[in-house]
C-alpha positions, 0 to 999 in steps of 0.5 A: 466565461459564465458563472456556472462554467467558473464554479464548474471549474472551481469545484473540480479543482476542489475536489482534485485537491481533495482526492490528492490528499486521499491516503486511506491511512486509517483503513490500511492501519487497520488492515495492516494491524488486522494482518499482523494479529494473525499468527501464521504472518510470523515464519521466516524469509527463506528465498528458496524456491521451497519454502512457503514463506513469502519474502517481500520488498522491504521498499527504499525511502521513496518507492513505498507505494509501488513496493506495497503493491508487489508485495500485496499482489505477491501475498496475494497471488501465494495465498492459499485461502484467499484473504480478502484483508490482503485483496482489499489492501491490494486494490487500495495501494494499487488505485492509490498508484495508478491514480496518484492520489495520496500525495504524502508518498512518492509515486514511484512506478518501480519498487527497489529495496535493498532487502527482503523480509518475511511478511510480518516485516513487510506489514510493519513497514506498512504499517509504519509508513501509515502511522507516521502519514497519520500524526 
């Protein structure tokens, strides 16, 4: 093996250690907050078919990531005036799930919760998740 095939090699390994670490913890801080600062987050889960309140996973220890990405996708997809706040924190939970790339969350493929909440309670848990990966 010649030189530059071993710093090939180490440099890969560095820098899939660097994208392991990758959490985009400031970014979806931020977005979560902005998110939360919105008054229209705040009506109540009603699990009726009627009700245009959205009820969302509130993920078990362990399953956050894959929870993050169904809730995201459902406001997503119910969202009348397409928020891309609620798109860019989508795609981001979503590529941090497909390519395992935070390693402080689990990398559950399956959400389970064992309650549902309205969307201003799907944000905070969010939203402390990341706050906790942040100190």
């Amino acid at each position: 093996m010649n030189a530059s095939m071993l710093s090939y090699i180490l440099f890969s390994c560095l820098l899939l250690s660097v994208q392991a670490q990758y959490c985009g913890v400031r970014e979806i801080i931020r977005y979560t907050q902005r998110l939360l600062d919105d008054s229209s987050v705040s009506c109540p889960c009603r699990q009726t078919a009627l009700s245009s309140c959205s009820c969302l996973p509130i993920p078990e220890h362990g399953h956050e990531l894959a929870c993050f990405v169904d809730g995201t996708k459902h406001l997503m997809e119910n969202n009348k005036s397409s928020n891309t706040v609620i798109t860019r924190l989508y795609w981001t939970f979503q590529a941090l799930l497909d390519r395992k790339l935070c390693n402080k969350l689990p990398h559950s493929d399956q959400c389970q919760y064992k309650a549902k909440g309205n969307v201003r309670e799907f944000l905070e848990k969010i939203l402390t998740t990341y706050q906790e990966m942040d100190k």
